[in-house]
mmCIF file as Biopython writes it, N, C-alpha, C and O atoms, coordinates in Angstrom:
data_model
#
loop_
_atom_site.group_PDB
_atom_site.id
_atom_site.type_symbol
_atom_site.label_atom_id
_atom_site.label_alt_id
_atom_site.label_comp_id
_atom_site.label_asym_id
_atom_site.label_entity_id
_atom_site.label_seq_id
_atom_site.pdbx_PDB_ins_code
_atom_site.Cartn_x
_atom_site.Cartn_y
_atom_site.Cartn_z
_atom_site.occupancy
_atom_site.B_iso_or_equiv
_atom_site.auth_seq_id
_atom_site.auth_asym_id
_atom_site.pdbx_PDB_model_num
ATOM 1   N N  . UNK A ? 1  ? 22.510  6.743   0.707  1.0 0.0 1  A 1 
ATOM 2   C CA . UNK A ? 1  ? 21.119  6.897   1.102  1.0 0.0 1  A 1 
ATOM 3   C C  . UNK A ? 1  ? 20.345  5.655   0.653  1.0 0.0 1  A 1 
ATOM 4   O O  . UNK A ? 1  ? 20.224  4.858   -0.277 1.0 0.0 1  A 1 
ATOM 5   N N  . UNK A ? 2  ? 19.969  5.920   1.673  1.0 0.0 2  A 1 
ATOM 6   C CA . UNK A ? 2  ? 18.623  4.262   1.145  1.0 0.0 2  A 1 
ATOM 7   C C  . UNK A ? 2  ? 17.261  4.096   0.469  1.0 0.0 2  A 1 
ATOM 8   O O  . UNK A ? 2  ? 16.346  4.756   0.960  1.0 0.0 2  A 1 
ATOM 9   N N  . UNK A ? 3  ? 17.035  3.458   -0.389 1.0 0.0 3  A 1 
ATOM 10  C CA . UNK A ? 3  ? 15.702  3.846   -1.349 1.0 0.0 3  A 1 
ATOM 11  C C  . UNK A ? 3  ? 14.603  3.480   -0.282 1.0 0.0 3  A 1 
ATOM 12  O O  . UNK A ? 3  ? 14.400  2.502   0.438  1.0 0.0 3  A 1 
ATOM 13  N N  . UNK A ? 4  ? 13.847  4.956   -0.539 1.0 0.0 4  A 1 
ATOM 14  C CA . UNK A ? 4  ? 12.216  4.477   0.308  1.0 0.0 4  A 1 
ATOM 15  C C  . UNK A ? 4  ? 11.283  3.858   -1.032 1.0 0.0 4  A 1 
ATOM 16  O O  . UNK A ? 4  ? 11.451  4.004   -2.243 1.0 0.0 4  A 1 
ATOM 17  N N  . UNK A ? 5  ? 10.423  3.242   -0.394 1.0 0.0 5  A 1 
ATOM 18  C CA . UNK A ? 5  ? 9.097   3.025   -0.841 1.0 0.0 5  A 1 
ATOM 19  C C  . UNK A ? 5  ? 7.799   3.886   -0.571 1.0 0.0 5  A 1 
ATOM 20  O O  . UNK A ? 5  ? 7.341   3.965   0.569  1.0 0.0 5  A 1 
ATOM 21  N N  . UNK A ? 6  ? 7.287   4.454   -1.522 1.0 0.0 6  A 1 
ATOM 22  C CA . UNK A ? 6  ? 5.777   5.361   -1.281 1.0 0.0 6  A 1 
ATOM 23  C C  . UNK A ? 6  ? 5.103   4.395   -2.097 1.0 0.0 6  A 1 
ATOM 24  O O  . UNK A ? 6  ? 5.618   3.911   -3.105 1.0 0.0 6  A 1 
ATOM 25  N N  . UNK A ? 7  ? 3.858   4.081   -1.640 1.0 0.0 7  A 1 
ATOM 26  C CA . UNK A ? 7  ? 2.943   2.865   -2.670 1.0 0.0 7  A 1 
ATOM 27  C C  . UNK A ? 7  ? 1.591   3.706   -2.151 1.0 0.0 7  A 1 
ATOM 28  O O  . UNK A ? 7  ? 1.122   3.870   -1.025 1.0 0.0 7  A 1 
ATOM 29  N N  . UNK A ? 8  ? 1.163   4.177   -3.515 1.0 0.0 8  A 1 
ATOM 30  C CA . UNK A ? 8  ? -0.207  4.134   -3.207 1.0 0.0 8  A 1 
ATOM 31  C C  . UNK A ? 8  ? -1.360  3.806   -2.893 1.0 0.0 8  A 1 
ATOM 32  O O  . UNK A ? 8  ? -1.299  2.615   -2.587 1.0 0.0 8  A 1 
ATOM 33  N N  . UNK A ? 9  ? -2.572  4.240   -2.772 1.0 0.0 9  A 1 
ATOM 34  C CA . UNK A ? 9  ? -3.845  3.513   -2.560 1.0 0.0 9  A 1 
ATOM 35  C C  . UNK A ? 9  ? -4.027  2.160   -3.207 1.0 0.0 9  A 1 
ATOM 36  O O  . UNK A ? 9  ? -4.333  1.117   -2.628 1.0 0.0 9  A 1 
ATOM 37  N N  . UNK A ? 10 ? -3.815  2.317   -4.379 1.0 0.0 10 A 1 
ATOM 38  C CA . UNK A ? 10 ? -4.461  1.051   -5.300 1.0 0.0 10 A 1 
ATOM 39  C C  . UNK A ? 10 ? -3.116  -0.392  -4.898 1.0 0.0 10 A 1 
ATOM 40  O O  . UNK A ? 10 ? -3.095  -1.593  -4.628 1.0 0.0 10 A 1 
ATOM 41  N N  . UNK A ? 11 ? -2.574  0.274   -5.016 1.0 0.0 11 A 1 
ATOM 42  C CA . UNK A ? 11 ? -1.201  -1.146  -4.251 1.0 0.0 11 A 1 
ATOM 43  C C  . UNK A ? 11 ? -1.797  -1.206  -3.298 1.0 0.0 11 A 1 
ATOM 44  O O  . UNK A ? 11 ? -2.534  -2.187  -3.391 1.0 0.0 11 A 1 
ATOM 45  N N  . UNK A ? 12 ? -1.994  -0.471  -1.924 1.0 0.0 12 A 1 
ATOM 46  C CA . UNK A ? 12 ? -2.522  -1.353  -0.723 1.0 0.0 12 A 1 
ATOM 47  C C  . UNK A ? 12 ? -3.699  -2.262  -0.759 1.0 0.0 12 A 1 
ATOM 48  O O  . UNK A ? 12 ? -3.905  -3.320  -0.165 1.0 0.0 12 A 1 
ATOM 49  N N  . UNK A ? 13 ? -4.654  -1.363  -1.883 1.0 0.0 13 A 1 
ATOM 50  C CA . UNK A ? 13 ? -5.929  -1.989  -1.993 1.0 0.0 13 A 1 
ATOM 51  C C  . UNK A ? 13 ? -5.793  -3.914  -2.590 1.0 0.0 13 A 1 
ATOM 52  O O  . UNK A ? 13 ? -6.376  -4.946  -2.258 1.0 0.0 13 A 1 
ATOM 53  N N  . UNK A ? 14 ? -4.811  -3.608  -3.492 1.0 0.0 14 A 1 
ATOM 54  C CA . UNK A ? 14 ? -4.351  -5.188  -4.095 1.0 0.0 14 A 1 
ATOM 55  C C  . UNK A ? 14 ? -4.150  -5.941  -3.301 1.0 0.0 14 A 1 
ATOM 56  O O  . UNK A ? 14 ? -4.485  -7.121  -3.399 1.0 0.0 14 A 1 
ATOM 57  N N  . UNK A ? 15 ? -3.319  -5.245  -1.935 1.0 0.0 15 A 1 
ATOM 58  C CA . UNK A ? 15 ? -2.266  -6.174  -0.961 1.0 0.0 15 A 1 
ATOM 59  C C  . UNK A ? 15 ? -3.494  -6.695  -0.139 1.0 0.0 15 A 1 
ATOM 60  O O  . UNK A ? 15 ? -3.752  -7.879  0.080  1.0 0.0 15 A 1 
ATOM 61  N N  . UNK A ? 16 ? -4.086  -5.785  0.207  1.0 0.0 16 A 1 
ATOM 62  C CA . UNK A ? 16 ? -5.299  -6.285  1.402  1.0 0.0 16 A 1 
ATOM 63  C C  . UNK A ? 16 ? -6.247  -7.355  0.792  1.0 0.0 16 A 1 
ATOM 64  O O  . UNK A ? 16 ? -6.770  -8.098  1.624  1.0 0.0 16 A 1 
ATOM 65  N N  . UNK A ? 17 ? -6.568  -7.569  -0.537 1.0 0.0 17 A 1 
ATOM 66  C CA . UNK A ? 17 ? -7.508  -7.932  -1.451 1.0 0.0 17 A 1 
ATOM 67  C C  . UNK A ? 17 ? -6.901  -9.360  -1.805 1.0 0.0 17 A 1 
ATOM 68  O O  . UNK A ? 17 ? -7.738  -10.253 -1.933 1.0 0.0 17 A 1 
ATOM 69  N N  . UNK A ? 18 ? -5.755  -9.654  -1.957 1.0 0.0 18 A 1 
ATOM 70  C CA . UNK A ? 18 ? -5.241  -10.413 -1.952 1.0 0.0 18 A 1 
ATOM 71  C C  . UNK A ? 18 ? -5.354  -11.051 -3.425 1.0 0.0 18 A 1 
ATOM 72  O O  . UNK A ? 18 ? -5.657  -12.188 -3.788 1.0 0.0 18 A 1 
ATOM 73  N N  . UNK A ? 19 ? -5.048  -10.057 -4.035 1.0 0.0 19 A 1 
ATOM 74  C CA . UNK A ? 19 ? -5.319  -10.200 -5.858 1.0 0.0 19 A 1 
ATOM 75  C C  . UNK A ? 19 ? -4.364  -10.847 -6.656 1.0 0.0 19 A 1 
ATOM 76  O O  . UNK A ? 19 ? -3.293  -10.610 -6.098 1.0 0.0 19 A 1 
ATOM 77  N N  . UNK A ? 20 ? -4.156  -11.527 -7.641 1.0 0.0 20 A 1 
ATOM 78  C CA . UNK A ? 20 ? -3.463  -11.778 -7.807 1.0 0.0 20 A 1 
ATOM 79  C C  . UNK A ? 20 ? -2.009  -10.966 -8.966 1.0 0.0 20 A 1 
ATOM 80  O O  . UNK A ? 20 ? -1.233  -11.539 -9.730 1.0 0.0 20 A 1 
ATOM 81  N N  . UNK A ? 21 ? -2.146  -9.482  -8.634 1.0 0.0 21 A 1 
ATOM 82  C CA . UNK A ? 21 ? -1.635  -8.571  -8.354 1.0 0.0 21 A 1 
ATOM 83  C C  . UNK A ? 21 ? -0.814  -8.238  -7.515 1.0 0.0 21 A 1 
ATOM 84  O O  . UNK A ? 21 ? 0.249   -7.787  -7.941 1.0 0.0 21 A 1 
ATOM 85  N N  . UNK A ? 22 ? -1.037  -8.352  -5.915 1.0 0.0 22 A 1 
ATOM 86  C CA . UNK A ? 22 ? -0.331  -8.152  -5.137 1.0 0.0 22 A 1 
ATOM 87  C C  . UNK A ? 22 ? 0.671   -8.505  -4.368 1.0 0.0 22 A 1 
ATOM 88  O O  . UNK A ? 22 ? 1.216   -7.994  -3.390 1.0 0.0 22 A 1 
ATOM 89  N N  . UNK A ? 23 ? 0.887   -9.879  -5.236 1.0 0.0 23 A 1 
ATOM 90  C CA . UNK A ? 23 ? 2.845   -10.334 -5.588 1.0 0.0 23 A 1 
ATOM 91  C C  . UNK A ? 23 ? 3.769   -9.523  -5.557 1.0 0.0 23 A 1 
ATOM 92  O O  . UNK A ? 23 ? 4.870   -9.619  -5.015 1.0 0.0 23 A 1 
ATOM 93  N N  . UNK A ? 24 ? 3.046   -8.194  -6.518 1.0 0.0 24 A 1 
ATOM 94  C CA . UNK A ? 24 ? 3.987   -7.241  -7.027 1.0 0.0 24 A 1 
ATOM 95  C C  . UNK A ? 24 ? 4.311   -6.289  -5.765 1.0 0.0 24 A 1 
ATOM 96  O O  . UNK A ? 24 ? 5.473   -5.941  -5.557 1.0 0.0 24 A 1 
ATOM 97  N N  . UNK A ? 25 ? 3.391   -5.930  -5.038 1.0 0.0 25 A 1 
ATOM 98  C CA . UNK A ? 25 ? 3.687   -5.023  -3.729 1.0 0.0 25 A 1 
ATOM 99  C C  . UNK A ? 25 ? 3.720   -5.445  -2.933 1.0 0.0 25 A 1 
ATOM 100 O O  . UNK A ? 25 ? 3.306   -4.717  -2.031 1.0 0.0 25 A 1 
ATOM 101 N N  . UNK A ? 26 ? 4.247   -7.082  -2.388 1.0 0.0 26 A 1 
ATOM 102 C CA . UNK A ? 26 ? 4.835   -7.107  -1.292 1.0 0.0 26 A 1 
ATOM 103 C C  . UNK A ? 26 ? 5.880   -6.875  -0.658 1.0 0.0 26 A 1 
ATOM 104 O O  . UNK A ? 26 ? 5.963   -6.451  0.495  1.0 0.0 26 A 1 
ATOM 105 N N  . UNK A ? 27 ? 6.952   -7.215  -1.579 1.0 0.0 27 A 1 
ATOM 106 C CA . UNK A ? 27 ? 8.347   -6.444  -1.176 1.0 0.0 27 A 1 
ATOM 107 C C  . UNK A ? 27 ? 8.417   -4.490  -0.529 1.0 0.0 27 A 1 
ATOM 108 O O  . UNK A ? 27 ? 9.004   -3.841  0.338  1.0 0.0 27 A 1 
ATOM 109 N N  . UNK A ? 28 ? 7.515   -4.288  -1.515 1.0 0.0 28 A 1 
ATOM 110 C CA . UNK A ? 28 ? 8.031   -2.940  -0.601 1.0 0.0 28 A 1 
ATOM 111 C C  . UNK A ? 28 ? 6.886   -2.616  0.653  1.0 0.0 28 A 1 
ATOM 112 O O  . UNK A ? 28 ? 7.085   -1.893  1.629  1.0 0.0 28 A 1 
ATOM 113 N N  . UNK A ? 29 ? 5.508   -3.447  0.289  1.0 0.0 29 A 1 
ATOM 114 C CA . UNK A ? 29 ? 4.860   -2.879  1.335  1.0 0.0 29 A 1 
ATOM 115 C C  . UNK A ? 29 ? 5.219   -3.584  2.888  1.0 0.0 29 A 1 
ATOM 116 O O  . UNK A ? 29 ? 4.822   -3.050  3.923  1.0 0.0 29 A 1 
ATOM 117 N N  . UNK A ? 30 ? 6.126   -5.017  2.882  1.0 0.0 30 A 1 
ATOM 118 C CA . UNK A ? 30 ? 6.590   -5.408  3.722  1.0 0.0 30 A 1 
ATOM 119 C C  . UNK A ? 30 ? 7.885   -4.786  4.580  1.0 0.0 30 A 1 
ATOM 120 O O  . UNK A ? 30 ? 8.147   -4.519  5.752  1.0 0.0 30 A 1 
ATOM 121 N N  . UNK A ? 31 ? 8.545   -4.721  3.248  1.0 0.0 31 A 1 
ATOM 122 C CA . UNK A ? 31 ? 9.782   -3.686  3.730  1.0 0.0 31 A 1 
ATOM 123 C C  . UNK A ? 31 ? 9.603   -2.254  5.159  1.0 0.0 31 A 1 
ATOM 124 O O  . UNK A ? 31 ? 10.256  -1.221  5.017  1.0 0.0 31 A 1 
ATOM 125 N N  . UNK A ? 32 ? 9.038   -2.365  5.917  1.0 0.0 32 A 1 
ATOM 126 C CA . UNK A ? 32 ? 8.597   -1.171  6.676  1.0 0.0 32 A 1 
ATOM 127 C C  . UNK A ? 32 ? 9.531   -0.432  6.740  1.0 0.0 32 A 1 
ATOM 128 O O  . UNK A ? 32 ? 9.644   0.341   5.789  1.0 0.0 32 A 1 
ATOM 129 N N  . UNK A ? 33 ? 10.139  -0.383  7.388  1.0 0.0 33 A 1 
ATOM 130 C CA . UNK A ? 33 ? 11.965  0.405   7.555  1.0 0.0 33 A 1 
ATOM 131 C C  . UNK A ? 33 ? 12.061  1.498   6.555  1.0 0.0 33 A 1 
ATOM 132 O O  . UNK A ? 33 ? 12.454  2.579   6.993  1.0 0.0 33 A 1 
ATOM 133 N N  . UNK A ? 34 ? 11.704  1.394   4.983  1.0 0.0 34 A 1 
ATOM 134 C CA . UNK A ? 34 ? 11.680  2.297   4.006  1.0 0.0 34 A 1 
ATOM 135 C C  . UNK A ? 34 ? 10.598  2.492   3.250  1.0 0.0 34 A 1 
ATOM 136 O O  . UNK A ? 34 ? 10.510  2.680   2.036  1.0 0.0 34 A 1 
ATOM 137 N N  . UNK A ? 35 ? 9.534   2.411   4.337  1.0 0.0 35 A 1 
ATOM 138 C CA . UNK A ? 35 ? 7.912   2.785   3.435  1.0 0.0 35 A 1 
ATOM 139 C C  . UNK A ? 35 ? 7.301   3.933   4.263  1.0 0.0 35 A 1 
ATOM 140 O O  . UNK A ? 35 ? 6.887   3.894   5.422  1.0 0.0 35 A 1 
ATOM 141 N N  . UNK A ? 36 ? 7.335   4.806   3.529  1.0 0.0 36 A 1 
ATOM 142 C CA . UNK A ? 36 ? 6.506   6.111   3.494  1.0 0.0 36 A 1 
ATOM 143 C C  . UNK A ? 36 ? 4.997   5.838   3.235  1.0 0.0 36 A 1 
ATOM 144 O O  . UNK A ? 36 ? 4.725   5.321   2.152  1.0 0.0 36 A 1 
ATOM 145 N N  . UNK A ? 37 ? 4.043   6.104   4.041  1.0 0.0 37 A 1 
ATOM 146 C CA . UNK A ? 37 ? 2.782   6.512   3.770  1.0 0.0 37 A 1 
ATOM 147 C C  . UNK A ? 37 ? 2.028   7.780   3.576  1.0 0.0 37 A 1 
ATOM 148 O O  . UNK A ? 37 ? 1.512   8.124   4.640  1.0 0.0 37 A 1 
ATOM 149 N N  . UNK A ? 38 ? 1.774   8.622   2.566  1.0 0.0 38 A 1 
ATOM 150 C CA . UNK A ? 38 ? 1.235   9.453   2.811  1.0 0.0 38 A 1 
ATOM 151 C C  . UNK A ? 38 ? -0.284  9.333   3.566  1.0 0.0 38 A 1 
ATOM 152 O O  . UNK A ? 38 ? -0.968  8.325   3.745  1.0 0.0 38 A 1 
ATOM 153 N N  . UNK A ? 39 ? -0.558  10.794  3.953  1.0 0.0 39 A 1 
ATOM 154 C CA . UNK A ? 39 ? -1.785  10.763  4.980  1.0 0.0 39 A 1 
ATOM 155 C C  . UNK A ? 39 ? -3.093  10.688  3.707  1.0 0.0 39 A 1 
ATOM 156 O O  . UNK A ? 39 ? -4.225  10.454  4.130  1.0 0.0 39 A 1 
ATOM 157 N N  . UNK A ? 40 ? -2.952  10.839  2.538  1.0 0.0 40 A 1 
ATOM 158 C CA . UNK A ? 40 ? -3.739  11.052  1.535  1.0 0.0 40 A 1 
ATOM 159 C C  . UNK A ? 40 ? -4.001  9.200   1.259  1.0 0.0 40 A 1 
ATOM 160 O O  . UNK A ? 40 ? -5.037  8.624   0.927  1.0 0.0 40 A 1 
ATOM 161 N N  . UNK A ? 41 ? -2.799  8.701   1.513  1.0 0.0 41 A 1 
ATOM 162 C CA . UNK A ? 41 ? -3.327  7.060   0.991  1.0 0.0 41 A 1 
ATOM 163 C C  . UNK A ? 41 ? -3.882  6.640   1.741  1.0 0.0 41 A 1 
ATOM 164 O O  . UNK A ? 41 ? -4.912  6.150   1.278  1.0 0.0 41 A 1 
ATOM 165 N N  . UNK A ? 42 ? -3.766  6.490   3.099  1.0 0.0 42 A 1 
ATOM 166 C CA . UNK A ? 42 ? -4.400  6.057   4.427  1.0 0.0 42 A 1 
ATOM 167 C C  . UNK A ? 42 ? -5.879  6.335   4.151  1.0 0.0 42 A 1 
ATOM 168 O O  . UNK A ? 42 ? -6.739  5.457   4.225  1.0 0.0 42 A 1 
ATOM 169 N N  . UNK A ? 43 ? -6.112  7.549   3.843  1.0 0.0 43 A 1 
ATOM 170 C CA . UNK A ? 43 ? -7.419  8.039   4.005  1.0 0.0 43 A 1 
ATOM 171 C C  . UNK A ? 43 ? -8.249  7.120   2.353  1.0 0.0 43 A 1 
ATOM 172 O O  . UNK A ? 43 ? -9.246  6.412   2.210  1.0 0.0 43 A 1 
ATOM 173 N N  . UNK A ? 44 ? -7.420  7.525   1.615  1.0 0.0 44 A 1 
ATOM 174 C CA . UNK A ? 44 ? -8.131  6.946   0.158  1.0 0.0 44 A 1 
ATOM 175 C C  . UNK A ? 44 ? -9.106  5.161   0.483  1.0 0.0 44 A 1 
ATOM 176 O O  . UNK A ? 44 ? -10.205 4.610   0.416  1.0 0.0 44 A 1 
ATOM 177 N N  . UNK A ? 45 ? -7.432  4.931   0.901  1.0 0.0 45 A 1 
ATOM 178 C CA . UNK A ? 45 ? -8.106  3.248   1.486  1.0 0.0 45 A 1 
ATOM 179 C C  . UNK A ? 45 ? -8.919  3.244   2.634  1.0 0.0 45 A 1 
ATOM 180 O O  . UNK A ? 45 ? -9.647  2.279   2.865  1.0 0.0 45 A 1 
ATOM 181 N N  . UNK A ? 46 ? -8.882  4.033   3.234  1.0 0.0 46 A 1 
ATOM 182 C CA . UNK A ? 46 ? -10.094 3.636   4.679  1.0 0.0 46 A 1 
ATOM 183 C C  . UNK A ? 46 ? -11.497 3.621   3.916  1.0 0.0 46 A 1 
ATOM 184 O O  . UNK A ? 46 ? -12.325 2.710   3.930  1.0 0.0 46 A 1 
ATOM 185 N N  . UNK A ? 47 ? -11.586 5.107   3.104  1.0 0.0 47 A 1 
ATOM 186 C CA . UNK A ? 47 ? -12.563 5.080   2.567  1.0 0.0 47 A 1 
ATOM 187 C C  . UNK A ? 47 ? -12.894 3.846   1.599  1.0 0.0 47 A 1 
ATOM 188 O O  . UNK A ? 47 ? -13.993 3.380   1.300  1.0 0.0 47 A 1 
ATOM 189 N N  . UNK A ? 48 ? -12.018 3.582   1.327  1.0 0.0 48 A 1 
ATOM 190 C CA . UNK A ? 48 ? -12.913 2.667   -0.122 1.0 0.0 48 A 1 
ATOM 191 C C  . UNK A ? 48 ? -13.327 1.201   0.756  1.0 0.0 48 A 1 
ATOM 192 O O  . UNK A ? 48 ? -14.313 0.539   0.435  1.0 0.0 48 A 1 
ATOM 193 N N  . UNK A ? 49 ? -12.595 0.891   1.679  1.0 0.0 49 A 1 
ATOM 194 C CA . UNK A ? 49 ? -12.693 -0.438  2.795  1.0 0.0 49 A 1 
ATOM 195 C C  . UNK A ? 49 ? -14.157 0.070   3.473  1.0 0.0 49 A 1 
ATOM 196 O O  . UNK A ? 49 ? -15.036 -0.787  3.558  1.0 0.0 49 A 1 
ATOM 197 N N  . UNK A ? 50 ? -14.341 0.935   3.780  1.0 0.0 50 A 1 
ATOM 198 C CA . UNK A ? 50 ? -15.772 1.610   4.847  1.0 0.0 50 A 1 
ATOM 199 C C  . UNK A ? 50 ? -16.896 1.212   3.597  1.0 0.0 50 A 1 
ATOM 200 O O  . UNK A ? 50 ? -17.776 0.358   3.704  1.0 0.0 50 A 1 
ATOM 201 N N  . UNK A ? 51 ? -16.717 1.773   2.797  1.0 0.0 51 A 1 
ATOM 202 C CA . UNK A ? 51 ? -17.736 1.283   1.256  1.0 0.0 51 A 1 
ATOM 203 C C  . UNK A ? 51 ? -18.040 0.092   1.355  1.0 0.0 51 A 1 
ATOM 204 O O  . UNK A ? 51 ? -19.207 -0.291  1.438  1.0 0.0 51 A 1 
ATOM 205 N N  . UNK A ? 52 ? -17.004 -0.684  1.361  1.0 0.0 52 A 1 
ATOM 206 C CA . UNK A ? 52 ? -16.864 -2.586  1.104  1.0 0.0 52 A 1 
ATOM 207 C C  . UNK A ? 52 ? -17.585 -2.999  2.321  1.0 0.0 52 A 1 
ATOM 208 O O  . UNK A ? 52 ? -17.741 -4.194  2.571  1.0 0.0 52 A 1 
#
């Protein structure tokens, strides 16, 4: 079996932000093939991006 990736809100928020943090979550948030999104992170980050 193959390892998925689930990354939460605050990892996407880094990745989009372009922090210098988000070194750390590119590998898996690039990886698509084995990244799970829950419908709870999608929503966390829309919201906090609609704020910004």
């Amino acid at each position: 079996m193959s390892k998925r990736n689930v990354v939460d809100s605050s990892a996407w928020l880094e990745y989009f932000a372009d922090t210098r943090r988000a070194k750390h979550f590119e590998r898996p948030l690039e990886d698509t093939e084995n990244l799970i999104v829950p419908v709870i992170t999608i929503y966390e980050v829309f919201k906090k991006i609609l704020r910004e």
